[in-house]
Backbone as a ProteinNet text record, in pm:
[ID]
protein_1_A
[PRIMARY]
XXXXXXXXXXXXXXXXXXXXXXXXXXXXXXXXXXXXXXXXXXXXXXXXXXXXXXXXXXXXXXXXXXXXXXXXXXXXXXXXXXXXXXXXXXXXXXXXXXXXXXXXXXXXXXXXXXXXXXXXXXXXXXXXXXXXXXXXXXXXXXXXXX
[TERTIARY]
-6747.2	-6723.2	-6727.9	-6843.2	-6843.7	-6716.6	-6660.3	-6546.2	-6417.9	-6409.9	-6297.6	-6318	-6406.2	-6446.9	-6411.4	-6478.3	-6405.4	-6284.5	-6212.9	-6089.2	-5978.8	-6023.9	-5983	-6033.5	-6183.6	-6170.8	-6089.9	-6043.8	-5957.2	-5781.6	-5785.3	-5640.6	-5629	-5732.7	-5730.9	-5685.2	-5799.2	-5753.2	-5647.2	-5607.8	-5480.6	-5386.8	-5387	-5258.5	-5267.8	-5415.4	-5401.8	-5376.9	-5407.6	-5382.3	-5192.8	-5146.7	-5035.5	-4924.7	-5009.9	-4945.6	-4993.6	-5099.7	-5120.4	-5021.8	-5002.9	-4887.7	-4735.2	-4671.2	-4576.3	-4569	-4661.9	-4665.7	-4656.4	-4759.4	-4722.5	-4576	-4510.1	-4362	-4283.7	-4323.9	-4261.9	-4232.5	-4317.4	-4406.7	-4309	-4327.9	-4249.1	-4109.8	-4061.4	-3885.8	-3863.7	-3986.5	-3935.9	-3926.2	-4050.8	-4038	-3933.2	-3897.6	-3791.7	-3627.6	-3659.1	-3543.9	-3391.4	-3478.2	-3428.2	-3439.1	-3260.2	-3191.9	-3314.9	-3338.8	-3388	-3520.1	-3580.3	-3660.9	-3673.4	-3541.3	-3436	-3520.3	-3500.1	-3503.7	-3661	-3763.4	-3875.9	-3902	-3794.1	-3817.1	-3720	-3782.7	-3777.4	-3667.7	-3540.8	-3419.2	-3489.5	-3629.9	-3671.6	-3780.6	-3804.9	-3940.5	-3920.4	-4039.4	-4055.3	-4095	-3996.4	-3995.3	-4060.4	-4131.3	-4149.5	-4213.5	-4116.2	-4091.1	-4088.3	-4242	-4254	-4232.9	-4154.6	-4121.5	-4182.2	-4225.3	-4339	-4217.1	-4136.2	-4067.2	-4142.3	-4043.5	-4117	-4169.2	-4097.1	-4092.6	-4247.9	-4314	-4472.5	-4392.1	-4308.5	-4286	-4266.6	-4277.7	-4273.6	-4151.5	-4096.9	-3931.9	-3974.6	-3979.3	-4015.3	-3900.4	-3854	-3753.8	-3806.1	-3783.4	-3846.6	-3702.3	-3703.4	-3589.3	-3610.1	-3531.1	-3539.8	-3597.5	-3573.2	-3596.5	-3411.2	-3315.7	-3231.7	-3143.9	-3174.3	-3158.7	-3164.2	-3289.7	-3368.4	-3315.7	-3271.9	-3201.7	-3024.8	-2993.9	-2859	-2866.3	-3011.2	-3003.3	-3014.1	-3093.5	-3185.6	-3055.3	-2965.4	-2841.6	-2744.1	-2773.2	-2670.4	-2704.6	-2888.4	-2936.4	-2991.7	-3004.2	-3048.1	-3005.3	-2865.5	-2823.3	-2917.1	-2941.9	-2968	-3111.7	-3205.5	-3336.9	-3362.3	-3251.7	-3271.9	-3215.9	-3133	-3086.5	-3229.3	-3302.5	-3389.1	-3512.1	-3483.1	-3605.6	-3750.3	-3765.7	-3813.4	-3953	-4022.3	-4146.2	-4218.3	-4247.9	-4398.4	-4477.6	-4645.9	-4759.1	-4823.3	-4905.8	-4982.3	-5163	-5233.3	-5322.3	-5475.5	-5567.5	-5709.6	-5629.2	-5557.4	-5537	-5598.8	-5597.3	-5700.9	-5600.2	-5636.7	-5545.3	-5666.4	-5560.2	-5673	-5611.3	-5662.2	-5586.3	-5665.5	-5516.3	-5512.8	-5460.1	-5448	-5457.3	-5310.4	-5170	-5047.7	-5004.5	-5097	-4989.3	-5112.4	-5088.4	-5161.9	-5151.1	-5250.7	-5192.5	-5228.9	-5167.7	-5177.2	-5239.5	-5331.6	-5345	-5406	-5355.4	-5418.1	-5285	-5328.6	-5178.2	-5105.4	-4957.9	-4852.8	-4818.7	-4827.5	-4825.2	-4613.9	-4598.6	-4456.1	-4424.3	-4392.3	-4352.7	-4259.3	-4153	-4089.1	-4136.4	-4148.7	-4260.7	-4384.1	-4397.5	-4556.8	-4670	-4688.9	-4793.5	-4827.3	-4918.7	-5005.4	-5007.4	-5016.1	-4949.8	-5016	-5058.6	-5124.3	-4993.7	-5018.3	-4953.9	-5005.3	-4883	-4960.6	-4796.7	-4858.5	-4734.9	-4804.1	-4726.8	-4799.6	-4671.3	-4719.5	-4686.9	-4699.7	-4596.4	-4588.6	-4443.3	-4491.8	-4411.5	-4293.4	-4160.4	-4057.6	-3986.8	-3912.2	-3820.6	-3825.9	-3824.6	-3795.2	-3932	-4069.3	-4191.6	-4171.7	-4103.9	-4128.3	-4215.2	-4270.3	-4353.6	-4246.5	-4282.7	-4181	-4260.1	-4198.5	-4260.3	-4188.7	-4280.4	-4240.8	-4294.5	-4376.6	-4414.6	-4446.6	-4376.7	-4406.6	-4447	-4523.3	-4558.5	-4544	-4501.3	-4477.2	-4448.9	-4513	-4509.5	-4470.4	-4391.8	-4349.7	-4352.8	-4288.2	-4261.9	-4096.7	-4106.6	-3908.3	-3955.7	-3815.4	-3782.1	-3798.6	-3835.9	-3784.7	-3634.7	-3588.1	-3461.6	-3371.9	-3223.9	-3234.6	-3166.8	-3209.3	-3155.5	-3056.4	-2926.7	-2783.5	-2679.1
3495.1	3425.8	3523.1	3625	3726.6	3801.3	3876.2	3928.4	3841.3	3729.7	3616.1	3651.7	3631.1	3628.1	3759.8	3875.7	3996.4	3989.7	3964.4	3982.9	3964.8	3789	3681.2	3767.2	3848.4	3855.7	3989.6	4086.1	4239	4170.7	4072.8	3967.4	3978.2	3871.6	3829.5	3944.5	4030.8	4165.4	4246.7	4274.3	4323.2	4230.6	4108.5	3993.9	4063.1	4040.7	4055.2	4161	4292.2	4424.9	4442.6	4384.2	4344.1	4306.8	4210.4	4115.7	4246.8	4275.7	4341	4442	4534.7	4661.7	4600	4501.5	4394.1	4393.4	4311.6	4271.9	4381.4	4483	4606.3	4678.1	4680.3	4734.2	4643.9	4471.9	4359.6	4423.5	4429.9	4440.8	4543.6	4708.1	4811.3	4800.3	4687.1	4697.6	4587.7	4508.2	4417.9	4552	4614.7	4675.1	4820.3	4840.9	4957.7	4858.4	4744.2	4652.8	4678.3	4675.7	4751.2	4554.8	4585.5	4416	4419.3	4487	4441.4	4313.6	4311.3	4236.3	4139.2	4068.7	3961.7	3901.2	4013.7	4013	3986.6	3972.5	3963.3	3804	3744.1	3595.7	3519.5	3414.5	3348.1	3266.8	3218.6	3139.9	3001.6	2956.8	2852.1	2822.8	2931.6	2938.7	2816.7	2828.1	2718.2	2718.1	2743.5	2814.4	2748	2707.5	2640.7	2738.8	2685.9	2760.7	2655.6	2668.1	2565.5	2672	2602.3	2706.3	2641.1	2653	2622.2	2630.6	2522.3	2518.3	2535.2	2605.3	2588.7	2448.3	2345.3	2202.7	2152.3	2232.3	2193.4	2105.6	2101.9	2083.3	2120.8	2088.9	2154.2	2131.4	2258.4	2210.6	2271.4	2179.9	2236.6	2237.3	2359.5	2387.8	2431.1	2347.5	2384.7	2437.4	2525.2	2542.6	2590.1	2612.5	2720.3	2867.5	2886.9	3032	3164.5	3009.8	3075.2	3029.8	2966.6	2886.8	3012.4	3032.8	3154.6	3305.9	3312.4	3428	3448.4	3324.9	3331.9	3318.5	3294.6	3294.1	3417.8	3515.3	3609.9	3734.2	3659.9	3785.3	3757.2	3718.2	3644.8	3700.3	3700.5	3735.2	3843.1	3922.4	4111.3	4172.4	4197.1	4243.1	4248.9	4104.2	4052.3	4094.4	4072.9	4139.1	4277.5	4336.8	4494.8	4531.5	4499.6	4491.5	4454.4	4359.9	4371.8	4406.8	4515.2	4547.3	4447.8	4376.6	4248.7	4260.9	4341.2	4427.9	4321.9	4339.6	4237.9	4314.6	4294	4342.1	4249.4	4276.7	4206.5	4246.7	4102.3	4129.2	4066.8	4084	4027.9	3917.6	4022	3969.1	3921.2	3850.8	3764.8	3755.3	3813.8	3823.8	3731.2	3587.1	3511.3	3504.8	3505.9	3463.4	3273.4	3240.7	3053.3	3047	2929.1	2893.9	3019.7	3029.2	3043.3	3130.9	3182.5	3242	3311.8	3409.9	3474.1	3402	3422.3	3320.3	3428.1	3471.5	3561.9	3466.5	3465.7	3443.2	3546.6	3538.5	3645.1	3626.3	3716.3	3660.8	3768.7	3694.9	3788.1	3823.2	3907	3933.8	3989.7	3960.5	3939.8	4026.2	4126.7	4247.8	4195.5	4172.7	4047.5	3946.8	3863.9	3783.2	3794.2	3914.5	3933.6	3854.4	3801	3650	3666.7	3619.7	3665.9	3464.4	3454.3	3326.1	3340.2	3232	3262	3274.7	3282	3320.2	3319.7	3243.1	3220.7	3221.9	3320.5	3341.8	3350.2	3278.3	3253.5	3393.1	3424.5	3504.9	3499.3	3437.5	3407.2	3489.6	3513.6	3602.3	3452.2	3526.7	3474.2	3441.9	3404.5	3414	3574.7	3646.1	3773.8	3896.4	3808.7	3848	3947.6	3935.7	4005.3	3920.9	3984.3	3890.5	3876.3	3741.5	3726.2	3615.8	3565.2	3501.2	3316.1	3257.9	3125.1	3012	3085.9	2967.8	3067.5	3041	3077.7	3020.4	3015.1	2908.3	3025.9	3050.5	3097.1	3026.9	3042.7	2994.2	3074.7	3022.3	3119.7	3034.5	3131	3053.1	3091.8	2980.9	3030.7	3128.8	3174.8	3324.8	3250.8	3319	3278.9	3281.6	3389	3440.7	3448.8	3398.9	3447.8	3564.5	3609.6	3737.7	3830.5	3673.4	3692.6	3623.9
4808.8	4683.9	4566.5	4605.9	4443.2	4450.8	4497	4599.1	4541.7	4516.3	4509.5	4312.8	4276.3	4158.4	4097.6	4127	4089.9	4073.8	4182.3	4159	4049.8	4086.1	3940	3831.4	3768.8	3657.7	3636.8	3740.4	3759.6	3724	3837.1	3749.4	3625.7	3558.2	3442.3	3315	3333.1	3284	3249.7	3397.1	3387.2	3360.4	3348.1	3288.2	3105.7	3030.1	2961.5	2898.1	2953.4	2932.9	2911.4	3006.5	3052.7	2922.5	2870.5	2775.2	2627.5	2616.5	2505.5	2459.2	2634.1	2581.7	2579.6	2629.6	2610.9	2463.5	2417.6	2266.8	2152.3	2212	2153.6	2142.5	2243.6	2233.3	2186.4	2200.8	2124.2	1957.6	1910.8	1764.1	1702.1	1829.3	1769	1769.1	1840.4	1827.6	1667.4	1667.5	1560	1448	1433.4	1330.8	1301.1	1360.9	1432.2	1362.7	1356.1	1364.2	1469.1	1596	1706.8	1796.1	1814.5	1899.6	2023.4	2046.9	2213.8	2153.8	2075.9	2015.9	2075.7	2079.6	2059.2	2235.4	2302.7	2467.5	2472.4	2435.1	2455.7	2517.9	2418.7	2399.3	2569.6	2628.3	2721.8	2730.9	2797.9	2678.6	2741.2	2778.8	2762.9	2696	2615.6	2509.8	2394.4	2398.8	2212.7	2114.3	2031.1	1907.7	1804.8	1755.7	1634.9	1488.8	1408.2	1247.7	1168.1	1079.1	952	819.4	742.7	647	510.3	438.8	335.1	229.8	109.1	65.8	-99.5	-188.7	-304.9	-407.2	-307.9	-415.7	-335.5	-230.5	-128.3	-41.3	16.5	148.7	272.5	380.6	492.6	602.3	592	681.8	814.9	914.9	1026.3	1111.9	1226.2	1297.8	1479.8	1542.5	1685.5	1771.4	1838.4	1845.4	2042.1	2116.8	2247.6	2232.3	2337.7	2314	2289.1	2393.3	2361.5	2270.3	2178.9	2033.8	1911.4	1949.7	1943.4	1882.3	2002.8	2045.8	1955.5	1968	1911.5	1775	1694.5	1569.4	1525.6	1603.3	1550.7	1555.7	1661.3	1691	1566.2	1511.8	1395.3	1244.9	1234.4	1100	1087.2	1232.7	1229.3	1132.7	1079.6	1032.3	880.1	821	732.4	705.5	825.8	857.4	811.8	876.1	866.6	770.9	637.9	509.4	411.7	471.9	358.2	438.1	480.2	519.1	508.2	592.9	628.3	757.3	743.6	851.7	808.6	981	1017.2	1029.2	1028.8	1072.2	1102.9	1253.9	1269.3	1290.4	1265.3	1250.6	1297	1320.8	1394.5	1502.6	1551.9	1694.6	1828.6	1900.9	2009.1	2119.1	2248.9	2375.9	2467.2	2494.8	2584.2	2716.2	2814.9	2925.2	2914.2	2913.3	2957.6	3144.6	3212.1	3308.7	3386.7	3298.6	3384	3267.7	3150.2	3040.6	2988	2905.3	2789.9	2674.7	2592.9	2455.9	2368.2	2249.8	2103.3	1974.1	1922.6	1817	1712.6	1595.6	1457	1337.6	1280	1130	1140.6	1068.7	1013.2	927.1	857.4	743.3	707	595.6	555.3	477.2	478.9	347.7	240.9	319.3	222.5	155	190.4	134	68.4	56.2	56.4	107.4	213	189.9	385.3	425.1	537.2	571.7	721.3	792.2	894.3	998.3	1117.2	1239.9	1367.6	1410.1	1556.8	1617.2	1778.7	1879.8	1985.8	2093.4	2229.2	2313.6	2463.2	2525.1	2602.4	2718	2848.8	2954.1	3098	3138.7	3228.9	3389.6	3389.7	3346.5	3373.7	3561	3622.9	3745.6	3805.7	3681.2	3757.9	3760.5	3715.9	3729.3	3612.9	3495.8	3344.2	3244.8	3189	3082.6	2961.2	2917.3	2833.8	2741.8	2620.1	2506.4	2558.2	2543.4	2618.4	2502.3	2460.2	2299.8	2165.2	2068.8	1923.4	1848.2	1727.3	1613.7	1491.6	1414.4	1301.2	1133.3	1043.7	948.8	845.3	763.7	629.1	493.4	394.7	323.2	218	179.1	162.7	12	6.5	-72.7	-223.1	-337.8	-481.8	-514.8	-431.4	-403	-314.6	-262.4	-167.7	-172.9	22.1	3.9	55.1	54.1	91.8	21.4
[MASK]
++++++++++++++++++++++++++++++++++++++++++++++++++++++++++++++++++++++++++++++++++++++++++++++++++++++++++++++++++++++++++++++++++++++++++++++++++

């Protein structure tokens, strides 16, 4: 039984170790504003984006992962024009039952303004870790910036 237990917690570990350097090379392509980014994300992930409007409302957008994907291939351009860098921060790598879960904030250069921030991480079909749930919050521009 101790033997069974080790193991699980040497698993656990390396899932999350796993997910940390994942997230880490996640992080450096966002900020690189380098497409593969794009590929992190699951095309059955779940996206959800509440965007904090200036009139205090909340426009919320749940989307796929490959919803996702076809938006983000669309507004890179736009991203990497306004130089638009994330940082993240007091990050928390949990292992849950079938996934890793991320929580800590994002902070918005653009925006200037710091948001919490939560992404699960599970082993896709082809045993890659990949992003399967997002929650991201912002808030819209004074400006826009297109």
């Amino acid at each position: 039984m101790a033997l069974a237990a080790l193991l699980l917690n040497q698993s656990i570990f390396a899932s999350v170790e796993t997910v940390r350097e994942r997230f880490d090379s996640f992080v450096e392509a966002l900020q690189k504003f380098d497409q593969s980014a794009i590929n992190f994300y699951g095309s059955d992930a779940e996206i959800i984006h509440l965007e904090l409007s200036k009139d205090g409302l909340t426009r919320p957008n749940q989307l796929s992962g490959k919803q996702y994907q076809q938006i983000l291939k669309k507004i890179w351009p736009m991203v990497r024009s306004n130089n638009d860098v994330w940082t993240f921060s007091d990050l928390e790598f949990d292992q849950k039952q079938d996934y890793v879960e991320i929580t800590g904030k994002r902070y918005s250069h653009l925006r200037d303004a710091t948001f919490p921030y939560v992404a699960r991480f599970a082993t896709n079909n082809e045993g890659k870790w990949v992003i399967i749930y997002e929650y991201l919050k912002t808030k819209e521009l004074d400006q826009p910036t297109f």
